[in-house]
C-alpha positions as CSV (number, residue, x, y, z in Angstrom):
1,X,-1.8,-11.4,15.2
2,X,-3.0,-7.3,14.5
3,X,-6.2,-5.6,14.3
4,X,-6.9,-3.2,11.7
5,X,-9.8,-1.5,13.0
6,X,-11.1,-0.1,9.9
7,X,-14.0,1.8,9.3
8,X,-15.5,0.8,12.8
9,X,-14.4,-2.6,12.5
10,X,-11.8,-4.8,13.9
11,X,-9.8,-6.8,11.0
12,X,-7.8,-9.5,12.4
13,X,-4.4,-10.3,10.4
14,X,-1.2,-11.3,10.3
15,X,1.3,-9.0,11.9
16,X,3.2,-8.5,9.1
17,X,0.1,-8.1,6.7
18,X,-1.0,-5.3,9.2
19,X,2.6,-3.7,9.1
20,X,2.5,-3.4,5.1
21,X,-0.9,-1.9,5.3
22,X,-0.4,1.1,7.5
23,X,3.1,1.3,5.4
24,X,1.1,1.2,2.2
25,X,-1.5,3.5,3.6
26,X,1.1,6.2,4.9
27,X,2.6,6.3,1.2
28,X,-0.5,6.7,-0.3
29,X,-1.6,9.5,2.0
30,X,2.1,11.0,1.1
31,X,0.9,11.5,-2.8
32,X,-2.7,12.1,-2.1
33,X,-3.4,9.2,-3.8
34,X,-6.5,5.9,-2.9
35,X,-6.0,2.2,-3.9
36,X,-8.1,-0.7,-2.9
37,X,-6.7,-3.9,-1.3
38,X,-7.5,-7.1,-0.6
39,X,-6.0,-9.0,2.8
40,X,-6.5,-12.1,4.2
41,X,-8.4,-11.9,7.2
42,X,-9.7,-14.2,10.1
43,X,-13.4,-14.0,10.5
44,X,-15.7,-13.9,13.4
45,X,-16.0,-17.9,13.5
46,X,-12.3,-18.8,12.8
47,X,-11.9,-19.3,9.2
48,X,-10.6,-17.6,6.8
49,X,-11.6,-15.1,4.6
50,X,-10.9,-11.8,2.5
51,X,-11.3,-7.8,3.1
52,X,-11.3,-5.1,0.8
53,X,-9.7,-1.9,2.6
54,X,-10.3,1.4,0.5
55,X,-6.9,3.3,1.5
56,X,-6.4,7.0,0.8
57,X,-5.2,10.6,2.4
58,X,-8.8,10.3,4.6
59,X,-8.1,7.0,5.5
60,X,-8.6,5.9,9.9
61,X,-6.8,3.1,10.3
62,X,-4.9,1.8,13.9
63,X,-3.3,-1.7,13.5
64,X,-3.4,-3.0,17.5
65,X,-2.0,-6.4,19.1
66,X,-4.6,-9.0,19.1
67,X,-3.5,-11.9,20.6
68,X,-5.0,-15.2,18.8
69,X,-4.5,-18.8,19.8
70,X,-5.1,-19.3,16.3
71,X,-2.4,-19.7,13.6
72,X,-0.9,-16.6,12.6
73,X,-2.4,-15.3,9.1
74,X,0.8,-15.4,6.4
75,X,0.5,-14.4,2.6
76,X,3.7,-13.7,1.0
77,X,2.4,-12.5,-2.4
78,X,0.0,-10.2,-0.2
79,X,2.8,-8.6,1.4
80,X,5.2,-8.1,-2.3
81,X,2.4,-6.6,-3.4
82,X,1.7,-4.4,-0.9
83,X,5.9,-3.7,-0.7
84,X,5.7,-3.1,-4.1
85,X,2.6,-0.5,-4.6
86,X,4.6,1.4,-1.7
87,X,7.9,1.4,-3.4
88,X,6.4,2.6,-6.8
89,X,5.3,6.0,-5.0
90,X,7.8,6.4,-2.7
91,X,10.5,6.0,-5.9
92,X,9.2,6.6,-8.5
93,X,11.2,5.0,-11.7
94,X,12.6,7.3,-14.6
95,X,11.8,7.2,-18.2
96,X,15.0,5.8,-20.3
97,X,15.0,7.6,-24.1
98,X,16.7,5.8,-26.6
99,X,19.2,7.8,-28.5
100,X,20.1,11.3,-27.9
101,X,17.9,13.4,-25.9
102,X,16.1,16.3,-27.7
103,X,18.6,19.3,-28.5
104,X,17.5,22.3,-26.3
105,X,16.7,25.6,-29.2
106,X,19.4,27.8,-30.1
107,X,18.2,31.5,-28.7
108,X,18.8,33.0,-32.2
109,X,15.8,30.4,-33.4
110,X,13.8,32.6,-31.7
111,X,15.5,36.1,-32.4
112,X,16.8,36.9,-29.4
């Protein structure tokens, strides 16, 4: 189990969920770019609940141990989408044109 702390505030998580995160947040602070996310989180009595994190270039964030005798916090779709955000502006993906690409102007178009 991790601790974001966030904003002040110690988020406990899944270790994994805590890992894409900070990997989401760094990527974002690479483009000077903010997204918000929502992670599954374990509250103050036990259960389980849901944060919102605002992530951007400004963004504090330190994910810490937190040892838990509780069951570790596990959300697969959480984490493919957090992978995924990440990989879309780390690589970016190419527009493909159909057909040929536009012809670059002969210089005598232009009277040179």
């Amino acid at each position: 189990m991790k601790a974001l702390v966030y904003a002040g505030n110690a988020l406990r998580t899944g270790d994994e969920i805590a890992q894409v995160v900070m990997e989401y947040a760094a990527s974002l602070a690479g483009a000077s770019r903010a997204d918000t996310v929502v992670i599954p989180v374990r509250t103050t009595s036990g259960t389980l609940g849901a944060a919102t994190l605002l992530l951007g270039p400004a963004s504090q964030i330190v994910a810490e141990d937190a040892p838990d005798e509780l069951e570790e916090i596990e959300d697969a779709s959480v984490v493919a989408d957090l992978r995924e955000r990440a990989r879309a502006i780390d690589s970016p993906s190419t527009a493909v044109v159909d057909g040929e690409p536009p012809g670059v102007a002969e210089l005598d178009e232009f009277g040179l």
